[in-house]
N, C-alpha and C positions, 0 to 999 in steps of 0.2 A: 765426224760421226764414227762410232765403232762400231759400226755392224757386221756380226761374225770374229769380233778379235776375241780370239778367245787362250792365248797368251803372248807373252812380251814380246816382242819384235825385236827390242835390244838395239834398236836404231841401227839392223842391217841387214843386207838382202837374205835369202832362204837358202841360198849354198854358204853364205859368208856364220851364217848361224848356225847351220849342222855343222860346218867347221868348228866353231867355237864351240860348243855342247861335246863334238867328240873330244876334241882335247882335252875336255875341263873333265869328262869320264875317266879318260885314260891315266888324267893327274891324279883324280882321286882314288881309282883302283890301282895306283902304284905306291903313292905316301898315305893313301890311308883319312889325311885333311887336307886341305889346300884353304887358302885364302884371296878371296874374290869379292868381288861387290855383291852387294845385297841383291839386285835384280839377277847378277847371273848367276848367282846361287840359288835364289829361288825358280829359275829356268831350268836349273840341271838339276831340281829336285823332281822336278816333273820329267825329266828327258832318263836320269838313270833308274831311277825306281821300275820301271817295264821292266829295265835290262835285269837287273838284280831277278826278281821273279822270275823271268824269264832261266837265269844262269841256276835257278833252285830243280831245275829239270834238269839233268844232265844228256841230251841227244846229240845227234848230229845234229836234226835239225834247229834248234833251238842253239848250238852253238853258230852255227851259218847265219841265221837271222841274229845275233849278236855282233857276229862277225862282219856282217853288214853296217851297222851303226858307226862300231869301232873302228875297224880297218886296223888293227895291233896284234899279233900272234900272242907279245908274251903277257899285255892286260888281260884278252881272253881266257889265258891258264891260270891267272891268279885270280880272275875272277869267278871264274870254274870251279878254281881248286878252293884255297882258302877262305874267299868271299862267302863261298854261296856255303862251305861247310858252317861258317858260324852262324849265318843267318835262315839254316835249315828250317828253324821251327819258327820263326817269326813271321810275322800274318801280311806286314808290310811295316811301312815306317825305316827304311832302312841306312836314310840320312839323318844329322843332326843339322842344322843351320842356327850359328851363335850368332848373334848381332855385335860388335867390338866397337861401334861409332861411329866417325866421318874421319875421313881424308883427308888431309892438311891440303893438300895442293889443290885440289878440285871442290871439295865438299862432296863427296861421294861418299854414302851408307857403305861402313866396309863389315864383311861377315866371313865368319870360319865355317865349314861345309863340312864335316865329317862322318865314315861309316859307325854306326850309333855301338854294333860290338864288339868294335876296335882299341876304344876307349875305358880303360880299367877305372878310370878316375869316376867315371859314370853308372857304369854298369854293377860298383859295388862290391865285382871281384877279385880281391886281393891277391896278389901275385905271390905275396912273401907266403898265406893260408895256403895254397893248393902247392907250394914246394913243401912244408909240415913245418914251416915256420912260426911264431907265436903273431896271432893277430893283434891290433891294439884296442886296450879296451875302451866303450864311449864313454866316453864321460857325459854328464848331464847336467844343462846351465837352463839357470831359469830361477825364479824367485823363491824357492822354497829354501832356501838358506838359511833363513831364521830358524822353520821350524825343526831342522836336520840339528842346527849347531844346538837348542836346546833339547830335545831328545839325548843326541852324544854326552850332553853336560851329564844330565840324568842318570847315562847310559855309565859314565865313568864313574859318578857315586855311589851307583849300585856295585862297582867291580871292586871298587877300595873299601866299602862296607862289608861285603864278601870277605875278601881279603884279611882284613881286621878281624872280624867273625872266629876265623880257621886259626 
């Protein structure tokens, strides 16, 4: 029966699991991603998301009640510092969790875990734009081919008619 399960148990006792969730915090407030199973990625999407909110107030208190979960001085400051300044204005959502398949050895769902505006590749904000570098432009794929390559035909008789014209 499950009655009252109201997250994963992870197949291990309640001190062996706040072990596991703070380290797998402290990984991910220090690299930014880590790579974990799918169960205990989606544990520590529920276990950091508080902290994050939490780290968007800056007090005493609220760093103590942090610092209670963590037990790490210098996750605390980057969580503090860095973290919570990119994630100031966002409502919540502050993980990503990618699925990448199974496990050769076990058959274990394996997944990447990372902070969602950490990630440039994602979030759309070019590195090379905000130094006043030249962005690249989109190009656009799809089936209107045809009617592009006939128009330009058109487009090039009219310039060599012109041309002749003068």
């Amino acid at each position: 029966m499950r009655h009252g399960k109201k997250f994963n148990h992870l197949g291990r006792t309640a001190s062996h699991r706040k072990a596991l969730l703070s380290n797998l915090s402290i990984a991910l407030i220090t690299h930014k991603r880590i790579k974990t199973t799918l169960a205990k990625a989606k544990a520590l999407r529920k276990y950091f998301e508080p902290l994050v909110t939490k780290a968007k107030s800056d007090s005493t208190h609220s760093r103590r009640v942090v610092f209670s979960y963590l037990q790490n001085k210098e996750a605390i400051k980057e969580l503090f510092g860095t973290v919570a300044s990119k994630v100031g204005d966002r409502p919540g959502g502050y993980v990503r969790v990618i699925k990448l398949g199974f496990r050769r050895s076990d058959g274990a769902e394996m997944a990447i875990i990372e902070l969602v505006d950490f990630n440039e590749t994602y979030s759309g904000k070019s590195t090379t734009s905000s130094e006043g570098g030249t962005e690249k432009s989109r190009t656009r794929r799809g089936r209107r081919k045809k009617s592009k390559e006939t128009t330009s035909e058109e487009g090039t008789q009219d310039t060599t008619e012109a041309s002749s014209e003068e």
